[in-house]
N, C-alpha and C positions, 0 to 999 in steps of 0.2 A: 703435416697439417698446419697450416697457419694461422697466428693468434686469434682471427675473427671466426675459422670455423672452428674452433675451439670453443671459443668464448659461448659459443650459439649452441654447441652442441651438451655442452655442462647446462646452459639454460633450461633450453628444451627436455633435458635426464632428468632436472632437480622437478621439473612440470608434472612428470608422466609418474614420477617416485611418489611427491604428494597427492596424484590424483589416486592412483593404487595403494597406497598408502591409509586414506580416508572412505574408499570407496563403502567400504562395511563398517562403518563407524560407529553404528549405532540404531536403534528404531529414534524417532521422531519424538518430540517432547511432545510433541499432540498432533493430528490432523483430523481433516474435515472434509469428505469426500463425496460421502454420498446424502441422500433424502434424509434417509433412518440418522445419519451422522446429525446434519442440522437441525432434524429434528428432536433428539436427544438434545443435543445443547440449547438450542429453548425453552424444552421443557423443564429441566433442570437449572436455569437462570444463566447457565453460563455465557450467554446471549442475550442481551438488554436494548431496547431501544432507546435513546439519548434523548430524554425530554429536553424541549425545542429550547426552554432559558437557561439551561446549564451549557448543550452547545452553544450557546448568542455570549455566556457569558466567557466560555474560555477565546471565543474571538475578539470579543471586547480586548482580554486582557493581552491578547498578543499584538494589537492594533496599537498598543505603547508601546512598544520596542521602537529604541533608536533603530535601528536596523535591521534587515532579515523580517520583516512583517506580515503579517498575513495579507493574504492576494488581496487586491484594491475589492474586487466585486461581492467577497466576505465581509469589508468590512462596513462598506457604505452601502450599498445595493441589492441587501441579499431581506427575504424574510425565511425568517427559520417556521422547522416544523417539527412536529413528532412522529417519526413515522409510523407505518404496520409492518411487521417483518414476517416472511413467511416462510416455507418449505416447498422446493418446486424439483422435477427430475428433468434433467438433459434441459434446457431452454438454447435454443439457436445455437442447436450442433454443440453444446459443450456438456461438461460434468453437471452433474446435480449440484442444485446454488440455490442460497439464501437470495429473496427476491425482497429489497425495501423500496418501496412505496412513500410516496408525500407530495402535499401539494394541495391546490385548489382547481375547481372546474375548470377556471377564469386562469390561464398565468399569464400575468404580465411582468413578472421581474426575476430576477435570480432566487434561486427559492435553492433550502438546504436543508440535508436533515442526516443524520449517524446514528451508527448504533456500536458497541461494545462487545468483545468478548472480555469474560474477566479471568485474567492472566493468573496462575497461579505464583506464589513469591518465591517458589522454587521448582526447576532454575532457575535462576537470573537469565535475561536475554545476551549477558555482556556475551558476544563471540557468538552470538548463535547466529542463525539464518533463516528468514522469515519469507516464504513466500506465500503470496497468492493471486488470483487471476479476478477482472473486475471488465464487465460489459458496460462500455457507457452507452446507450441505445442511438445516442445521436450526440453532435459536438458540444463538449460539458466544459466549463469554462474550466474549474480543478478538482480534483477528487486528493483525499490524505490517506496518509494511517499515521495514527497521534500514537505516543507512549507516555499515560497518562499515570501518573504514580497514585498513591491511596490520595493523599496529599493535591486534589484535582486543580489546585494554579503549579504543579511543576508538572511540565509534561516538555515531549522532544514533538517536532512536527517535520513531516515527509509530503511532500506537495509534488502533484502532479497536473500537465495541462492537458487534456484529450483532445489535441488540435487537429491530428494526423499530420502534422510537418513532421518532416526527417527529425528522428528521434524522440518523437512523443509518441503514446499512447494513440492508438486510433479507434476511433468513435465506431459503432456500429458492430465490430468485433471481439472477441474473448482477448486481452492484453494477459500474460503473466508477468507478475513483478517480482522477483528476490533480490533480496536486500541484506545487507549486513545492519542491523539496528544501532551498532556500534560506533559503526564508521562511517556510515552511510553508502556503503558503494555497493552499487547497485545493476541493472543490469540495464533499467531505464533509469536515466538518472534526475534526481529527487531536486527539489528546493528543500533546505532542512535548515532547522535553528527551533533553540530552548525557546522555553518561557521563561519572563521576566527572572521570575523565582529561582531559575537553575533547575537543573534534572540531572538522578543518578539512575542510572542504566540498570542500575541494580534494584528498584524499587521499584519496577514497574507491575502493574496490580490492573492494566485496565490496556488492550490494542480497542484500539479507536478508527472505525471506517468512516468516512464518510464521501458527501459531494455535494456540492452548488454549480446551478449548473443553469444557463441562460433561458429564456422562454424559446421553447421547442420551435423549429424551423417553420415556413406553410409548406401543406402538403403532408401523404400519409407516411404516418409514424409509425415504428415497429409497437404492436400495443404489450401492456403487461404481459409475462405468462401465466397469469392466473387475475382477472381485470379484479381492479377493489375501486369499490364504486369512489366518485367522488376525488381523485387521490392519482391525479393522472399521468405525472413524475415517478420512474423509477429506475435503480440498477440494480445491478446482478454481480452477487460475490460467489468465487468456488474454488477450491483447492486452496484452502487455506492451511498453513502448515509452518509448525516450528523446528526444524532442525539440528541438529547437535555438533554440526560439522560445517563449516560454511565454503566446501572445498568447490565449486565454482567460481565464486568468489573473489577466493584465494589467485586460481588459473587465472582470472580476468586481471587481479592487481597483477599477479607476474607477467603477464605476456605487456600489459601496458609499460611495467616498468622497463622488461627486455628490448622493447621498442623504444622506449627516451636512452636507454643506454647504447642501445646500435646508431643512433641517430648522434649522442654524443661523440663516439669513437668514430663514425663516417665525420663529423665537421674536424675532429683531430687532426 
């Protein structure tokens, strides 16, 4: 056998060892799957909707950064809202979701609104893996998830664009995201950067959904699944879920790396 099938065949072992390895690692630090599920966590507050000048303010504060800032149409173009957050079953062929709502009759500009689950302070997220799945109804300029600590100016920010170009989120369908909150690596991959303040991974006390998202296309839109008058903006969250193990992840860093090192030893 020669060094290169060697080299690939240890790679590919050490793959298949931590995927079996990890496979039964554990139940879930939380999920959120069905009707009765989202409905429980609203009822019991672990589900908040983000009054509109706490969100306007934590984009304020991120619109200071030398670098890494929040998207241009958050921070000059957008009006914020408060949304209604509801409980709905299967919406467009997917799991039972969280449906928020926001907006006016009238849209003429980028309009935004988030809501909260509140994280409990143990575990810590360091190492874990967070998925979930988010319907933007039509093209939304970005959708996040904030890691917002007690402490509401440190927080981590994960940015997405629903453009449908090669490698974004596509508009109109169910996208699933998992992410390492650590690291960022992801399986679509994020814009990510702190706030001002800094942020410990370890503090986090608050996942942060949200989206801003352009005045709706002409022509017929897919409507709410359950219409709130008034309130004509909305998306859909499901399969939300914290992990113990973040061994996809993991596969995706090793196979990327296996690939920059076969690519090295081919230019050798």
């Amino acid at each position: 056998m020669n060094e290169k099938a060697r080299f690939v065949g240890a790679a590919l072992c050490g793959i298949v060892c931590l995927v079996a390895s990890r496979a039964d690692a554990g139940s879930p630090v939380f999920g959120i799957h069905t009707q009765q599920d989202w409905e429980d966590a609203l009822a019991d507050g672990r589900i908040q909707p983000v009054p509109d000048g706490v969100f306007q303010a934590m984009v304020d504060q991120g619109s200071d950064l030398p670098s890494g800032r929040w998207p241009e149409p958050y921070d000059t173009q957008t009006e914020f809202f408060t949304p209604q957050v509801y409980a709905t079953q299967q919406p467009y062929g997917g799991e039972d979701a969280l449906v928020m709502t926001w907006g006016q009759s009238s849209v003429s500009d980028y309009s935004a609104a988030a809501w909260d689950y509140v994280y409990p302070s143990d575990p810590s997220l360091n190492g874990l893996a967070l998925t979930f799945s988010i319907f933007p109804p039509w093209q939304s300029t970005h959708f996040s998830l904030n890691l917002v600590e007690a402490d509401p100016t440190r927080w981590r920010e994960f940015v997405w664009h629903a453009s449908g170009n090669p490698g974004d989120p596509i508009p109109g369908v169910w996208n699933t995201v998992t992410i390492n909150p650590t690291t960022g690596t992801a399986n679509l991959n994020p814009i990510v950067f702190n706030s001002p303040n800094g942020f410990d991974i370890t503090q986090v006390a608050r996942l942060r959904f949200d989206e801003n998202i352009p005045p709706p296309p002409p022509g017929p839109l897919p409507p709410p699944p359950v219409p709130a008058p008034g309130l004509p903006l909305f998306n859909l969250w499901n399969h939300v879920e914290v992990s113990p193990e973040p061994s996809t992840l993991a596969v995706w860093s090793l196979l990327a790396g296996l690939a920059t090192a076969m690519g090295w030893r081919r230019r050798r």
